[in-house]
PDB file of N, CA, C and O in Angstrom:
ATOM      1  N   UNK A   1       0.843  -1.187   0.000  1.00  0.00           N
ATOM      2  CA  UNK A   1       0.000   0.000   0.000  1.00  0.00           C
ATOM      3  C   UNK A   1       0.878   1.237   0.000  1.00  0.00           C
ATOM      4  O   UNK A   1       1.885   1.223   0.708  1.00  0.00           O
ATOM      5  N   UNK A   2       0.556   2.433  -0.815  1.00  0.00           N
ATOM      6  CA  UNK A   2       0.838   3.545  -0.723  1.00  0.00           C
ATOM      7  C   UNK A   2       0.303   4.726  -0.621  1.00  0.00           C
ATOM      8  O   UNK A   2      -0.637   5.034  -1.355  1.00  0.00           O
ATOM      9  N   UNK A   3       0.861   5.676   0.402  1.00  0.00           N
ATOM     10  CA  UNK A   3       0.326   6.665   0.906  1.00  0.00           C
ATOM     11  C   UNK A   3       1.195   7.968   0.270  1.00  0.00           C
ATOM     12  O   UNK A   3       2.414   7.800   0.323  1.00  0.00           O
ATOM     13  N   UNK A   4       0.788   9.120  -0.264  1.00  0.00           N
ATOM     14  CA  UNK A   4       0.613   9.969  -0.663  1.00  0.00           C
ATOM     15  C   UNK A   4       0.714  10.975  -0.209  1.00  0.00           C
ATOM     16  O   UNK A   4       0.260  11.268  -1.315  1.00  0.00           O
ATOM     17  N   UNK A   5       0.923  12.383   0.600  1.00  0.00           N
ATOM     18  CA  UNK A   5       0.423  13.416   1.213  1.00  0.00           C
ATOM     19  C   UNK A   5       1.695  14.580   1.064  1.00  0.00           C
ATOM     20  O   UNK A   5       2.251  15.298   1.894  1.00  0.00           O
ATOM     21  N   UNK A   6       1.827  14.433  -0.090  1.00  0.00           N
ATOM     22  CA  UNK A   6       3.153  15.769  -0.169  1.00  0.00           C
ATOM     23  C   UNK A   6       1.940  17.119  -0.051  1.00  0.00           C
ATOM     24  O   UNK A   6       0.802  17.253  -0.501  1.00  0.00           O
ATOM     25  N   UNK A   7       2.564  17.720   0.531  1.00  0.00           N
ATOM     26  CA  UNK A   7       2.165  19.517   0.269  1.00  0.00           C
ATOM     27  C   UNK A   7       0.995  19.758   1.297  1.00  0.00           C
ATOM     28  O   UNK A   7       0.252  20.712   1.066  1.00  0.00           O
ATOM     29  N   UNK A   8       0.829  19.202   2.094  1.00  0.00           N
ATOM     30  CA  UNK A   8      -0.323  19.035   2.800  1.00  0.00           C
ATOM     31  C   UNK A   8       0.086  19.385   4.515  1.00  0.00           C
ATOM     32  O   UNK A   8      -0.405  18.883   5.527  1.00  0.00           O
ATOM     33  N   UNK A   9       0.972  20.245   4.407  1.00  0.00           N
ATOM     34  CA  UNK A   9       1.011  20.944   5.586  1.00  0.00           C
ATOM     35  C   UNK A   9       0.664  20.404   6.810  1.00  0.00           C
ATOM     36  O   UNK A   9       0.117  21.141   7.631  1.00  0.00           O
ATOM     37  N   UNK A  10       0.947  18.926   7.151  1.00  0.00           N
ATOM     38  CA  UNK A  10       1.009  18.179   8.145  1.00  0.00           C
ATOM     39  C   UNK A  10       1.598  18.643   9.464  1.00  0.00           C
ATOM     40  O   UNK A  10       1.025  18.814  10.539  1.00  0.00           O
ATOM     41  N   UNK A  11       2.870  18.809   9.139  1.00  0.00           N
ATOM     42  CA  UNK A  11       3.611  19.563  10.601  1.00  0.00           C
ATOM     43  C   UNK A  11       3.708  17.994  11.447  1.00  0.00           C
ATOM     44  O   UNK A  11       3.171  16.895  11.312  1.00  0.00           O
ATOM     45  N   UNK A  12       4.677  18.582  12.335  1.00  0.00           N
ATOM     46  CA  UNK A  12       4.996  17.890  13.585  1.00  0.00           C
ATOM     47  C   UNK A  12       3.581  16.896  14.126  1.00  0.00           C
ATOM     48  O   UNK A  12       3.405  15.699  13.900  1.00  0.00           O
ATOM     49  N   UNK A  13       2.921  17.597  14.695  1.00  0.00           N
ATOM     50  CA  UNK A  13       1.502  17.032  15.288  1.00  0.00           C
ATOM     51  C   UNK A  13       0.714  16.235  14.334  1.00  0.00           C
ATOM     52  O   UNK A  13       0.305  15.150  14.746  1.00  0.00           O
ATOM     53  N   UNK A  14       0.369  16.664  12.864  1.00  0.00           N
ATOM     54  CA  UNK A  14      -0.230  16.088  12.295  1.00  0.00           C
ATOM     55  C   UNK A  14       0.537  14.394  12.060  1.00  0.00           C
ATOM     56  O   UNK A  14      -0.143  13.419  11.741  1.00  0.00           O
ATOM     57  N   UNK A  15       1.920  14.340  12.275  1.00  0.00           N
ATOM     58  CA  UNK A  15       2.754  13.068  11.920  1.00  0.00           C
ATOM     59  C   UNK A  15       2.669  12.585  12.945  1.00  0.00           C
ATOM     60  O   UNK A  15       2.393  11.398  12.771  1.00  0.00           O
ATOM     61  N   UNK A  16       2.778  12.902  14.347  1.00  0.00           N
ATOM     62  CA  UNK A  16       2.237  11.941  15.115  1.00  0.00           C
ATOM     63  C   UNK A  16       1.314  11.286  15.359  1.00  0.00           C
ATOM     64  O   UNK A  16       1.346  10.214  15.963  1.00  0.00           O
ATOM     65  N   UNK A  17       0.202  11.922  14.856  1.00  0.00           N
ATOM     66  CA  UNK A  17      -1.165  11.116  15.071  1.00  0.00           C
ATOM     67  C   UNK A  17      -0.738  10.257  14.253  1.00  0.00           C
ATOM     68  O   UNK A  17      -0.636   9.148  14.776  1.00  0.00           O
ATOM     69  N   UNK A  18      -0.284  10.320  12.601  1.00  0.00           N
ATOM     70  CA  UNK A  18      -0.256   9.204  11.610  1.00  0.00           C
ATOM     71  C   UNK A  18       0.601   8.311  11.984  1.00  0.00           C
ATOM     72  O   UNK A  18       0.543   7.197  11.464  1.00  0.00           O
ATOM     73  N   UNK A  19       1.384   8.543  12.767  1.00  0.00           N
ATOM     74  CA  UNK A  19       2.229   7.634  13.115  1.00  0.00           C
ATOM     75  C   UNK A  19       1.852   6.697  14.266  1.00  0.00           C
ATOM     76  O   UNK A  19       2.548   5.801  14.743  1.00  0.00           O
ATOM     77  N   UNK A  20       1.309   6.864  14.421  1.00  0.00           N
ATOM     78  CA  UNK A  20       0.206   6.646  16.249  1.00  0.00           C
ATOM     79  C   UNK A  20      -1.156   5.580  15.807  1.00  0.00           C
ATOM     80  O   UNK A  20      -1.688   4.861  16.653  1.00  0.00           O
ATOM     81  N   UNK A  21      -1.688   5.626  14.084  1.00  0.00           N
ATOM     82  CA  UNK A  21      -2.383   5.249  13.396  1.00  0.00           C
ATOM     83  C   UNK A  21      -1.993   3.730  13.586  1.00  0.00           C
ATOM     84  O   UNK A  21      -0.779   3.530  13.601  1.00  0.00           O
ATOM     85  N   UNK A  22      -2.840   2.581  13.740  1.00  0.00           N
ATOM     86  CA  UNK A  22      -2.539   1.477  13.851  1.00  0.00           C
ATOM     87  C   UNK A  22      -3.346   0.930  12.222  1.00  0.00           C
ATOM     88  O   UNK A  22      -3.198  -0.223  11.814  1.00  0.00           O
ATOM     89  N   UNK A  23      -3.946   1.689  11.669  1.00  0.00           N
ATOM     90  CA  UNK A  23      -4.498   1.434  10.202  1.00  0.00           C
ATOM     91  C   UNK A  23      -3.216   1.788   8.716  1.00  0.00           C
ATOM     92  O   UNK A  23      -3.328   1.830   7.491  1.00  0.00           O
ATOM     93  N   UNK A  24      -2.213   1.957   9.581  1.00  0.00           N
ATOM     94  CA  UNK A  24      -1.146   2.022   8.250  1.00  0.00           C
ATOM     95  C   UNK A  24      -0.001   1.345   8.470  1.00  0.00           C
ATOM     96  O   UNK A  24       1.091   1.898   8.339  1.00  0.00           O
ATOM     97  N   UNK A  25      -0.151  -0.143   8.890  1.00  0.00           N
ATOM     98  CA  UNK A  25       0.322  -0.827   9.575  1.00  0.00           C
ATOM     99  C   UNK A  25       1.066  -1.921   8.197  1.00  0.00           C
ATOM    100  O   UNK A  25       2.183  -2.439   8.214  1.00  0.00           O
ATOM    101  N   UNK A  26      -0.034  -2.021   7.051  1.00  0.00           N
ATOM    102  CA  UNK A  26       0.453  -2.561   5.761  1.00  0.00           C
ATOM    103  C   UNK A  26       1.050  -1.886   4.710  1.00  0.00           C
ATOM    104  O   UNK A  26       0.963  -2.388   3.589  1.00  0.00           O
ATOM    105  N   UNK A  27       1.811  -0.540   4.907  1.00  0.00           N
ATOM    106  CA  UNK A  27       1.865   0.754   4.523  1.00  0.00           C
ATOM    107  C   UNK A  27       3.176   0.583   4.075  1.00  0.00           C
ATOM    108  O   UNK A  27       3.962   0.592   5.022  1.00  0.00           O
ATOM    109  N   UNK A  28       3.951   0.361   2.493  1.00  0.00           N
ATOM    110  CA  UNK A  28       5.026   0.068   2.167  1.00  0.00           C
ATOM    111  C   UNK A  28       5.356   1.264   1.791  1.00  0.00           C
ATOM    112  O   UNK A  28       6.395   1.650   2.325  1.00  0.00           O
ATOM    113  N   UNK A  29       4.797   2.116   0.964  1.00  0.00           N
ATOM    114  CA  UNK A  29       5.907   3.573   0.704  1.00  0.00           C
ATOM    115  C   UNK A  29       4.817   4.632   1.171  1.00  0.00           C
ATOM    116  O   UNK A  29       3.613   4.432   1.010  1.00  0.00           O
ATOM    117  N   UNK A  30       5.327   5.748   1.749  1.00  0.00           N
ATOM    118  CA  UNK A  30       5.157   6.465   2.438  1.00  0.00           C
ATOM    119  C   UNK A  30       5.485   7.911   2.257  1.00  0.00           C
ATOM    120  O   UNK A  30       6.388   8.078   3.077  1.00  0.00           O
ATOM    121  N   UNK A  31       5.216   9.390   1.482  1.00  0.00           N
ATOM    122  CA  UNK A  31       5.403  10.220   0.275  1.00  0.00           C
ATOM    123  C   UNK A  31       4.912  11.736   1.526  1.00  0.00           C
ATOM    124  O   UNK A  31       3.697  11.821   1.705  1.00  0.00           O
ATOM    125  N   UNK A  32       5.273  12.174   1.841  1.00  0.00           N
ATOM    126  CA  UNK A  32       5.771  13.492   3.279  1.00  0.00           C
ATOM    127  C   UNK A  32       6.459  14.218   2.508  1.00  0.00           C
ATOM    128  O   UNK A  32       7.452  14.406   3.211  1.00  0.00           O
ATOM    129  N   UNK A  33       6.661  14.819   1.459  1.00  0.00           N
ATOM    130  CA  UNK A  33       7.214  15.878   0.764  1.00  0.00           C
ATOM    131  C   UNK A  33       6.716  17.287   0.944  1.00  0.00           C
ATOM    132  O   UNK A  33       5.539  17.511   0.661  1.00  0.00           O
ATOM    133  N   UNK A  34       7.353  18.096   1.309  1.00  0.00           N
ATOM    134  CA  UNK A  34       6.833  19.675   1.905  1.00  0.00           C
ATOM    135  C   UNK A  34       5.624  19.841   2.302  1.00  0.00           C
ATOM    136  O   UNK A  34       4.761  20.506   1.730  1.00  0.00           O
ATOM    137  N   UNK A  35       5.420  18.656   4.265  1.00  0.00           N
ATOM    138  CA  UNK A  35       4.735  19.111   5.001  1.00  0.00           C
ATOM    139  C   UNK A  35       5.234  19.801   6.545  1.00  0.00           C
ATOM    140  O   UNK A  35       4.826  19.502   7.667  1.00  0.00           O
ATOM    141  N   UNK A  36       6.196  20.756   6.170  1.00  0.00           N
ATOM    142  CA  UNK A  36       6.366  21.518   7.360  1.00  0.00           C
ATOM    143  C   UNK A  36       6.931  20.466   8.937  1.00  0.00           C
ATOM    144  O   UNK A  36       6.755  20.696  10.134  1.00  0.00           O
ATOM    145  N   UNK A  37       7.443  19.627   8.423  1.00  0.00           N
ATOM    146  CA  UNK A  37       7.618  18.108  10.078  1.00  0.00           C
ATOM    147  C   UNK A  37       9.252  18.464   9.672  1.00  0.00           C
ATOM    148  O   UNK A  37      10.058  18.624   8.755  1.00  0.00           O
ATOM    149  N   UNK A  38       8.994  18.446  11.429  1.00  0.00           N
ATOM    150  CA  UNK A  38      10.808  18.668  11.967  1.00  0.00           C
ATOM    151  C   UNK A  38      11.400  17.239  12.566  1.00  0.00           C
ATOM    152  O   UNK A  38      11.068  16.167  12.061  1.00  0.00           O
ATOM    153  N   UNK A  39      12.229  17.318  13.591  1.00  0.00           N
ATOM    154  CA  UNK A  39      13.014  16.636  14.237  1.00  0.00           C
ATOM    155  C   UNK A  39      11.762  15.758  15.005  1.00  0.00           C
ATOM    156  O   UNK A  39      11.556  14.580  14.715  1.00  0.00           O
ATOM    157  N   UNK A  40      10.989  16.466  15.981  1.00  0.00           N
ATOM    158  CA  UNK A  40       9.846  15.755  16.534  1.00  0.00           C
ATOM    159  C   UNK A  40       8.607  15.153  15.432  1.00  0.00           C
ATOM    160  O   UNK A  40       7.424  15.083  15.763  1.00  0.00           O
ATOM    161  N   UNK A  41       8.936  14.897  14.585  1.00  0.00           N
ATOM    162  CA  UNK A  41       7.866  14.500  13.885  1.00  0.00           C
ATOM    163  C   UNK A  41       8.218  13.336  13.331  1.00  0.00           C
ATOM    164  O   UNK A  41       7.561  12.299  13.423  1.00  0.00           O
ATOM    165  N   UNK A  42       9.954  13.559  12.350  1.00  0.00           N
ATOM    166  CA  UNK A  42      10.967  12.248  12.539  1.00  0.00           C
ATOM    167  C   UNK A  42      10.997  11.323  13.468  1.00  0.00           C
ATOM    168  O   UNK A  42      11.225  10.152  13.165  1.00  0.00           O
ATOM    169  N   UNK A  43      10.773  11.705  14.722  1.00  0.00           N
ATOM    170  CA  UNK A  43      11.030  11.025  15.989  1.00  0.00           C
ATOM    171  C   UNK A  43       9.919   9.954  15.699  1.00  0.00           C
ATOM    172  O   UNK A  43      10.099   8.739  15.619  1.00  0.00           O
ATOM    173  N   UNK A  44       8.948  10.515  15.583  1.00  0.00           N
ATOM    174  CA  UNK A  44       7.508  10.005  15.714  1.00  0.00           C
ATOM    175  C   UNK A  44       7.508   8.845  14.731  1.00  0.00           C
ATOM    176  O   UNK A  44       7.240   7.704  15.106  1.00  0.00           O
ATOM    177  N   UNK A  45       7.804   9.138  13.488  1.00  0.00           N
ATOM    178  CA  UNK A  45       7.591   8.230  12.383  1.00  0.00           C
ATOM    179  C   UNK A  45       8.970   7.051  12.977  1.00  0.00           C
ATOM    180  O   UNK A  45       8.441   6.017  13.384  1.00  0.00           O
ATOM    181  N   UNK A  46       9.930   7.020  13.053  1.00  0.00           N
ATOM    182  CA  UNK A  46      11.009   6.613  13.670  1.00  0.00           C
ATOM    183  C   UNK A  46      10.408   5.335  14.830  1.00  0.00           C
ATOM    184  O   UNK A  46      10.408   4.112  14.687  1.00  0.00           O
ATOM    185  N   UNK A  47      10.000   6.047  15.802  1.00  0.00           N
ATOM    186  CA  UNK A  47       9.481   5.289  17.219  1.00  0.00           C
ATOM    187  C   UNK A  47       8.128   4.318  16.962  1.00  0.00           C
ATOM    188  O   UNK A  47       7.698   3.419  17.685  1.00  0.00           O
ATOM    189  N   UNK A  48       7.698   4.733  15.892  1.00  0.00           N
ATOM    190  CA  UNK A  48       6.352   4.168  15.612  1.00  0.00           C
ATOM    191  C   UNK A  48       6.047   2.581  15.396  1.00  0.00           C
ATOM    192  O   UNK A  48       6.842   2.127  14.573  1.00  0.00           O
ATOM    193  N   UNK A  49       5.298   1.774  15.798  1.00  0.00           N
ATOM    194  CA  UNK A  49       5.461   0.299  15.707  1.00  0.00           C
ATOM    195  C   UNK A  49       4.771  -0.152  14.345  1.00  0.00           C
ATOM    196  O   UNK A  49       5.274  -1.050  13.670  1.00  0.00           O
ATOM    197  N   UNK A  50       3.762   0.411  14.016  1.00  0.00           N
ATOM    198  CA  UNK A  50       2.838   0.980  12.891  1.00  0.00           C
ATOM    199  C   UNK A  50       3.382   1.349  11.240  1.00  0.00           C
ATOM    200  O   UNK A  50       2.825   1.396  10.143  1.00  0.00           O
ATOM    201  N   UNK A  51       4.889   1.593  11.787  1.00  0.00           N
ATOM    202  CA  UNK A  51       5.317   1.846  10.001  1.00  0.00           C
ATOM    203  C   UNK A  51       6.391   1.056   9.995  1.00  0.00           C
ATOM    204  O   UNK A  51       7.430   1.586   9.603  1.00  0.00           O
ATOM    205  N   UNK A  52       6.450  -0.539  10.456  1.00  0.00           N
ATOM    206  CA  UNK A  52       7.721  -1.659  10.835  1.00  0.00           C
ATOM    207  C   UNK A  52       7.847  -1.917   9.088  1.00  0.00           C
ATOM    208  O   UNK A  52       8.968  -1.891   8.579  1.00  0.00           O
ATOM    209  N   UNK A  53       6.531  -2.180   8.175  1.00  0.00           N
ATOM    210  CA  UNK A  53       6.713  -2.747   7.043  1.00  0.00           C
ATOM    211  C   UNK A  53       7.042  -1.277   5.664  1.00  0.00           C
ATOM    212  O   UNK A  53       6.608  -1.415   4.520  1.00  0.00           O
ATOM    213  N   UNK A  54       7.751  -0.150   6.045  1.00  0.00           N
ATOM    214  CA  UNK A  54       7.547   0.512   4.866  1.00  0.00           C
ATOM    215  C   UNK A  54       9.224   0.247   4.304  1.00  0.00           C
ATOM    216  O   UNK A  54      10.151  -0.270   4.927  1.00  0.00           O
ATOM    217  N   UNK A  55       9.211   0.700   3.171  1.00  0.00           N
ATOM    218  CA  UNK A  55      10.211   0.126   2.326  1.00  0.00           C
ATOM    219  C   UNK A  55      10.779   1.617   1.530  1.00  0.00           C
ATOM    220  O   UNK A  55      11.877   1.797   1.003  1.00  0.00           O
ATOM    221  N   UNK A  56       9.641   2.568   1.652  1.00  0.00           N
ATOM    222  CA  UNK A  56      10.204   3.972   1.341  1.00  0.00           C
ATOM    223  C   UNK A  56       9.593   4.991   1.628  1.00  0.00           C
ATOM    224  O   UNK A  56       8.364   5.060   1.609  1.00  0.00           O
ATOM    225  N   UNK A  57      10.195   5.730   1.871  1.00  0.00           N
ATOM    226  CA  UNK A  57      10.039   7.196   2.442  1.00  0.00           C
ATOM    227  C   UNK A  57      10.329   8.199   2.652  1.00  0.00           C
ATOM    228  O   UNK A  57      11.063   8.421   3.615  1.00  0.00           O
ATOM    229  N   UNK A  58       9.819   9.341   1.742  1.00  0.00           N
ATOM    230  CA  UNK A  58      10.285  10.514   1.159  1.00  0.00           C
ATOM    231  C   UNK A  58       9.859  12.046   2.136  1.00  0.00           C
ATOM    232  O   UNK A  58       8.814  12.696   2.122  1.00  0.00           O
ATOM    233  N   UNK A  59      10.810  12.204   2.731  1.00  0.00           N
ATOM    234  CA  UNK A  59      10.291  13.541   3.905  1.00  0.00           C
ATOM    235  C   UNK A  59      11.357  14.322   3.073  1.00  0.00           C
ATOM    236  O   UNK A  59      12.444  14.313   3.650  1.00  0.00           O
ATOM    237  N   UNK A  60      11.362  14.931   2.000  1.00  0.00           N
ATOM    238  CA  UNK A  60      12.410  15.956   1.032  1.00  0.00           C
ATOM    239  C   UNK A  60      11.220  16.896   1.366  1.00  0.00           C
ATOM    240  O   UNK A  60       9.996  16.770   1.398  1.00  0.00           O
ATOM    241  N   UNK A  61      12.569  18.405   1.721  1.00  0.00           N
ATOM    242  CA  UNK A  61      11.371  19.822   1.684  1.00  0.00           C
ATOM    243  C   UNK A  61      10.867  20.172   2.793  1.00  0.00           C
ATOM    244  O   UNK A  61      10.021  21.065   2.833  1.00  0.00           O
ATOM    245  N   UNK A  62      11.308  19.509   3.933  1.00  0.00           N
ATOM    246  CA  UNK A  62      10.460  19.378   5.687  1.00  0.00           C
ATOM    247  C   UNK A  62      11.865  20.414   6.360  1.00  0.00           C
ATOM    248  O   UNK A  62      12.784  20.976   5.763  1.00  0.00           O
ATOM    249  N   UNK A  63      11.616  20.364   7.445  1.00  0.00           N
ATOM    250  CA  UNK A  63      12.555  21.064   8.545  1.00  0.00           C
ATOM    251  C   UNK A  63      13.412  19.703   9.099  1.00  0.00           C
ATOM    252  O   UNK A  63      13.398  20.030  10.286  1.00  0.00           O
ATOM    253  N   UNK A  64      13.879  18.883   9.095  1.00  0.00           N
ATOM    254  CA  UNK A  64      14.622  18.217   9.584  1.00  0.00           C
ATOM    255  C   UNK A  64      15.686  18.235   9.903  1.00  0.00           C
ATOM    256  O   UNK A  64      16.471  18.681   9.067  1.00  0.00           O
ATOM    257  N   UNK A  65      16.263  17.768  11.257  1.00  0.00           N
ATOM    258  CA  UNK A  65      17.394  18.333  11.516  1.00  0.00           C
ATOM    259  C   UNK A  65      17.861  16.903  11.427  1.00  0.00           C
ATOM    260  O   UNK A  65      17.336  15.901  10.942  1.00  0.00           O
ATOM    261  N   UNK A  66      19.436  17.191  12.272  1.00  0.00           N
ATOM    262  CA  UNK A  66      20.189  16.075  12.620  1.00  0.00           C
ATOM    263  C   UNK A  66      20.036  15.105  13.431  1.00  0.00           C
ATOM    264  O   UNK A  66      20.733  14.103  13.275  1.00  0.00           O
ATOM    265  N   UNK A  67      18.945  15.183  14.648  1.00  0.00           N
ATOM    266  CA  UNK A  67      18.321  14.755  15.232  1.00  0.00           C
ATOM    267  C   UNK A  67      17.324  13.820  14.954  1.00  0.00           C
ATOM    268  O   UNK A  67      17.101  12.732  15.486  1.00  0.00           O
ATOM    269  N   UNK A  68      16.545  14.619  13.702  1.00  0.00           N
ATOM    270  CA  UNK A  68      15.606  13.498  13.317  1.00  0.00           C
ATOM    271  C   UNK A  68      16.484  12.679  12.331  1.00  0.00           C
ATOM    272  O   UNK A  68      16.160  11.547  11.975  1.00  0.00           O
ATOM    273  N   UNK A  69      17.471  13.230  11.960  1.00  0.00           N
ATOM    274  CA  UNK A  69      17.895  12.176  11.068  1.00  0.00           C
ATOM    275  C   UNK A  69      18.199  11.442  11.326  1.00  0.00           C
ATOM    276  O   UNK A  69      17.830  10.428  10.732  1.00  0.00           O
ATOM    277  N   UNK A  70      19.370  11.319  12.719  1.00  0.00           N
ATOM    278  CA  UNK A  70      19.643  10.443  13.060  1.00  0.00           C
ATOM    279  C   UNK A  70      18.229   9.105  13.749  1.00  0.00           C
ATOM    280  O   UNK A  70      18.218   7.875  13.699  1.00  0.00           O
ATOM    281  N   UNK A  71      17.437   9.893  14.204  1.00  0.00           N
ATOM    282  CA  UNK A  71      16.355   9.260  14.766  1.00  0.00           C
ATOM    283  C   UNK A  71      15.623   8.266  13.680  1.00  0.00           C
ATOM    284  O   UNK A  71      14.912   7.362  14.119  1.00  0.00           O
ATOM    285  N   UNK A  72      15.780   8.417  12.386  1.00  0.00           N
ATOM    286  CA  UNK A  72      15.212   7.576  11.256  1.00  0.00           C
ATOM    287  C   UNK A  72      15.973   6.420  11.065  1.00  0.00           C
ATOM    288  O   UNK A  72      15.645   5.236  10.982  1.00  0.00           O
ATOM    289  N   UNK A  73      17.245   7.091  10.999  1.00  0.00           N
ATOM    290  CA  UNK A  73      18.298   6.135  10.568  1.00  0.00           C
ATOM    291  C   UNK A  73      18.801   5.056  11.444  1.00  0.00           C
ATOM    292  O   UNK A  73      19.257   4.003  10.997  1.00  0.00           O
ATOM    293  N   UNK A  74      18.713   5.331  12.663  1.00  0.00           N
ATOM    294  CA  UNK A  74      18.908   4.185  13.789  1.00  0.00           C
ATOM    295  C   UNK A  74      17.329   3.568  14.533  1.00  0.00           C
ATOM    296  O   UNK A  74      17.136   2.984  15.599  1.00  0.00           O
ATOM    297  N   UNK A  75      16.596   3.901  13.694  1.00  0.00           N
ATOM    298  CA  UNK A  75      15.189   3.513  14.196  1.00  0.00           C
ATOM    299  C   UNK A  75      15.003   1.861  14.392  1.00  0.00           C
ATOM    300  O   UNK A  75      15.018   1.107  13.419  1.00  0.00           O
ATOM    301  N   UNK A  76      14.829   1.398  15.736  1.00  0.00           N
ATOM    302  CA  UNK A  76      14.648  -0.040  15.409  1.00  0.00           C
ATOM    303  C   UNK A  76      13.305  -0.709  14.895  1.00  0.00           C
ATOM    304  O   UNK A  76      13.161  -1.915  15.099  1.00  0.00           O
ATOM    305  N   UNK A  77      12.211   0.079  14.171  1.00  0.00           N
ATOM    306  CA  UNK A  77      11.377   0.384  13.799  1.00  0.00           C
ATOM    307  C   UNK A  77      11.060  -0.038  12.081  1.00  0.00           C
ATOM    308  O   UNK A  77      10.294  -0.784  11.472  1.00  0.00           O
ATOM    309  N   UNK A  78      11.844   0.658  11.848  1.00  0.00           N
ATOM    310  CA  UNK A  78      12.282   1.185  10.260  1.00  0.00           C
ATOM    311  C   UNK A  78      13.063  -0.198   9.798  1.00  0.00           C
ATOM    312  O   UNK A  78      13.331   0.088   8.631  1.00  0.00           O
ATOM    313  N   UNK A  79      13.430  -1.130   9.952  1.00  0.00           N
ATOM    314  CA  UNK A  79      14.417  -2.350   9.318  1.00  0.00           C
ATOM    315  C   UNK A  79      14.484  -2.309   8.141  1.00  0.00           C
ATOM    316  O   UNK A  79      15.455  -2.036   7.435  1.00  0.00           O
ATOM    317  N   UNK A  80      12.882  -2.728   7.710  1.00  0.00           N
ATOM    318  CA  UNK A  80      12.179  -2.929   5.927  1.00  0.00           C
ATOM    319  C   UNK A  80      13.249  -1.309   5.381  1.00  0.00           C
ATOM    320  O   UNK A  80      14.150  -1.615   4.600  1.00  0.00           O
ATOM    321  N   UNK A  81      13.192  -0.059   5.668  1.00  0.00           N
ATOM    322  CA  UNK A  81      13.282   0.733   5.117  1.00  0.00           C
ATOM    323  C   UNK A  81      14.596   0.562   4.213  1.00  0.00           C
ATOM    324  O   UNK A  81      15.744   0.402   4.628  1.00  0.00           O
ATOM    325  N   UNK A  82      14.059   0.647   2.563  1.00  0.00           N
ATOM    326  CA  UNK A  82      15.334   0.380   1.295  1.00  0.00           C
ATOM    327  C   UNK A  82      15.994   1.867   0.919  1.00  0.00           C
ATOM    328  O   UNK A  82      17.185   2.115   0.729  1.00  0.00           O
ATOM    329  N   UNK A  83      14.405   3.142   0.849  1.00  0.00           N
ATOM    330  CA  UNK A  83      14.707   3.806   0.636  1.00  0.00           C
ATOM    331  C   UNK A  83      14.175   5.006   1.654  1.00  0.00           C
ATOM    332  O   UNK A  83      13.125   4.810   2.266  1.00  0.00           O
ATOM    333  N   UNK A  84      14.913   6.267   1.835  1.00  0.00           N
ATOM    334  CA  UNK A  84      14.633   7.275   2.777  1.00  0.00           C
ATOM    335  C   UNK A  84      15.304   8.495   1.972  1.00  0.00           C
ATOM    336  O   UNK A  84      16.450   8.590   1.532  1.00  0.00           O
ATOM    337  N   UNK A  85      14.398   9.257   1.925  1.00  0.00           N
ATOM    338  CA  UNK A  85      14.630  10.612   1.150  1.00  0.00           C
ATOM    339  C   UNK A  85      14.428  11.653   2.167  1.00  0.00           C
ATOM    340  O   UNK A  85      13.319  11.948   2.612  1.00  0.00           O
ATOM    341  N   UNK A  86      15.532  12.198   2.519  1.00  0.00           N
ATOM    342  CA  UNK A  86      15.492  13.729   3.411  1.00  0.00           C
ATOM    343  C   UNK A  86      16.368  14.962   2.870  1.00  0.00           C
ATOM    344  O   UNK A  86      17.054  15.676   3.602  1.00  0.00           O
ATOM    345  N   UNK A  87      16.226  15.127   1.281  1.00  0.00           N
ATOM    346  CA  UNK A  87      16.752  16.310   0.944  1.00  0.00           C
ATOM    347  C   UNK A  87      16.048  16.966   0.203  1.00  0.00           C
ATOM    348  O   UNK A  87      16.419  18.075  -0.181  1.00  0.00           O
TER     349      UNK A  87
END
């Protein structure tokens, strides 16, 4: 399954709820392109038990720092993840 939501001004809060979502649980690529999500929003998608099966995921165009990056990239969460876009 793929999810969609570039430009849609999500922000921080709005990614936690989705991430918090136990209905995107079969959710292989995953498309966050210039919605305003920082470091705490990374965190969120990162910590989440809910996005164990995605395989890609594009947060290009967001506020992200080093923090969330690192928080994606060492996520024990994230395994499946092939691809991750944060520029």
């Amino acid at each position: 399954a793929e999810l969609e939501l570039a430009e849609n001004q999500i922000g921080d809060e709005g990614l936690k709820a989705l991430a918090n979502s136990p209905h995107l649980s079969h959710l292989s690529m995953l498309y966050l392109y210039k919605n305003e999500v920082g470091d705490e929003g990374a965190r969120a998608l990162a910590e989440s038990t809910h996005l164990s099966n995605l395989t890609t995921l594009n947060l290009c165009r967001n506020n992200i720092g080093e923090e969330g990056t690192r928080a994606l990239k060492e996520s024990s969460h994230l395994t499946n993840l092939t691809t991750l876009k944060l520029d």
